[in-house]
Structure formats: structure tokens, C-alpha cells
C-alpha positions, 0 to 999 in steps of 0.5 A: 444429887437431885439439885447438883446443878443449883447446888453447883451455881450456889458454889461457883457463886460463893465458895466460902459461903457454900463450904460454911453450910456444908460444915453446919450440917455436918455440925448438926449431925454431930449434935444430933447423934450427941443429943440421941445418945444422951437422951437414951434414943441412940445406942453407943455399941461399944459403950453398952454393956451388952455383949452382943453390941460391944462385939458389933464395935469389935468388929470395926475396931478390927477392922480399922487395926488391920487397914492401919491408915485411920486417925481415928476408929468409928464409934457404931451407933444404933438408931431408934432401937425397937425390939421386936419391929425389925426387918429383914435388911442390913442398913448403915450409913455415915454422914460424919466420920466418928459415927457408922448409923446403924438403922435400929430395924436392922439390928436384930437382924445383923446380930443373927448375921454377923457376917453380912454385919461385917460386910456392911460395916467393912463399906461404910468404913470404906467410905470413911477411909476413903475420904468420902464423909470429909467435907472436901467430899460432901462439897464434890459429892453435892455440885457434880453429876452423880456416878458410880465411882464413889460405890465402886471404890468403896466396895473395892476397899470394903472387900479388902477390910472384910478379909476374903474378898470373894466372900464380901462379894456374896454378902454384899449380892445377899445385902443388896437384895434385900434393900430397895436396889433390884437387879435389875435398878440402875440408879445415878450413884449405884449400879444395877445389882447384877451389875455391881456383883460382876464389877465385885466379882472381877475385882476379887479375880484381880486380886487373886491373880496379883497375890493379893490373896492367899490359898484361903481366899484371905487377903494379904493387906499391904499387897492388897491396899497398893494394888487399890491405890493403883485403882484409884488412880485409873478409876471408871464408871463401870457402867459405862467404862467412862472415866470419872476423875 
């Protein structure tokens, strides 16, 4: 995002060139994951033969069934594993769509917090579903001015695959504060963290007062994904209240 405007020149001038290297770096990153699970260094969850991991893809697996719209579920994959050298932080990240990363410092963590897990997974399968490791979007992502809608629209997914809304809404104040972002860090892609639990927060009250939720506080899938795609459609920063299509 530091060099959106090189990265923009590099594609004005050559279209095809510059969605070749994207693709060869998306391409890389298959054979890197493909290469760390061969040699050992990278854990396929759902291929393992622990319990405790096999649940960790479950819980995508689940995830993906009730949403009902993906080609393809994820495979959760752990980087760098090292018992007894984690922290305390709840980190995962998707750069292909067939793989959710989880930091291998994070796992222990994660397996004693299974819903902060959920929550965490529930985004990055956000992201995933809402087309955002798609090359059309690395492309976009990299050659314009960074904003917040990205964020916003995966945590407004997320909340909606993690199944209780107001919930997802605490793990991911309990998530953040535990990373780099502060409370009060505004960044070009993230908003501060008090500011993204109110944008979370005003989110789960739109879907309570459209019946997108039942007395649990359990959402109600179909009600609940026609009502985002409707946000979609009207997406702003939510920062600044500036529309960004």
C-alpha cells in the first residue's frame, strides 16, 4: 500500500504485464505453502492426526457450510510451529484462497481460546468470500489509495459466519487489542480500535432491528447475508463517511 502509486504507473503502463506478477506471486505462495507442508515446517490441520487440530479445520469447515456460497472450503495451515515460544495474540492471514495461515505463535494460544479462534477464522474466511485473495483484488488492493472498506466489509461477513453477531463483536475488540493496532492507531487500512468496535457494534444493532437475529442473538443466514449484500452496495469508510466504490 506504501507504493500504490508506482505500483499504479506499473499498471496504467502495462496491464497484462502487471497481472502476470501478481499471479507469479500468488503462484509462489502456493509452492511455498506446498514446499513447508511437504518438508514438515508447515501443519496441514485437517490432515494431522491431532485431535485439537483436526477440530481447528472443523471449525472452518463449519463455517463454510452454513455460509453455503464457496467453490471450495480452506485448508487451515500453522506456520513455523514451536511448542513452548508463543504469545499471546491471535494471528492468521490469507494471501491465496485454499489456505487460512495461522502464525505458529499463536496456536497454543488459539487452542485454549476457541472462540477468539472462530472469530479470527470467521474474518479471514470473510476475506476469502468476499473475494479479497482473488487476483482481480490483489491487483485493486495494490494500485489504489488504501481505505478502510476492505475491513470493514470483512468484519461485517465475519460477524455473520461466526453465528452471534454481538459476540464476534467482543472477540474481535479482545483480538485487536492484543495485536499491534492500539486504541487509539488509525492506519490507512484499519481503523482505530475504539473505532472499529463501534463500527462492529452499529452493525450487530442493524441486524438485530432487521430480524436478522434470533432471542439468542444467533443469526439467521439468508436474512442476514441479503441484508450485507445490501451493504455492499452502499459501502463507506467509516472513518470518514467517504464513499469508496
Amino acid at each position: 500500500h506504501v507504493n500504490w502509486k508506482a505500483n499504479k504507473r506499473q499498471y496504467d503502463a502495462d496491464p497484462a504485464q502487471y497481472k502476470k506478477r501478481i499471479e507469479s506471486q500468488e503462484n509462489d505462495e502456493r509452492t511455498r505453502i506446498s514446499q513447508k507442508l511437504e518438508s514438515g515446517s508447515m501443519i496441514d490441520a485437517g490432515r494431522s492426526d491431532d485431535a485439537q487440530l483436526i477440530a481447528l479445520q472443523k471449525s472452518v469447515d463449519d463455517m463454510a457450510k452454513a455460509y453455503g456460497r464457496l467453490d471450495r472450503t480452506p485448508r487451515v495451515v500453522i506456520e513455523d510451529y514451536k511448542p513452548g515460544q508463543g504469545c499471546e495474540k491471535a494471528v492468521a492471514y490469507v494471501r491465496v484462497p485454499e489456505y487460512i495461515s495461522v502464525a505458529g505463535e499463536s496456536l497454543d494460544y488459539l487452542l485454549k481460546n476457541p472462540k477468539i479462534y472462530k472469530a479470527l477464522m470467521a474474518h479471514e474466511l470473510a476475506h476469502i468470500a468476499n473475494g479479497n485473495a482473488s487476483t482481480e483484488s490483489h491487483i485493486i488492493a495494490t494500485t489504489t489509495e488504501p481505505n478502510h472498506k476492505r475491513e470493514a466489509l470483512a468484519d461485517q461477513l465475519g460477524a455473520i459466519l461466526y453465528g452471534n453477531p454481538k459476540e464476534y463483536v467482543r472477540l474481535m475488540r479482545s483480538i485487536r487489542s492484543s495485536g499491534e493496532l492500539k486504541n487509539y492507531e488509525y492506519t490507512s487500512r484499519y481503523p482505530s480500535l475504539n473505532a472499529g468496535s463501534r463500527m462492529h457494534s452499529n452493525w450487530a444493532a442493524i441486524l438485530e432491528s432487521e430480524g436478522a437475529v434470533d432471542d439468542k442473538g444467533n443469526v439467521i443466514m439468508d436474512k442476514a447475508l441479503a441484508i450485507f449484500e445490501q451493504s455492499k452496495e452502499l459501502a463507506t469508510d467509516f472513518i470518514g463517511g467517504r464513499p469508496q466504490r
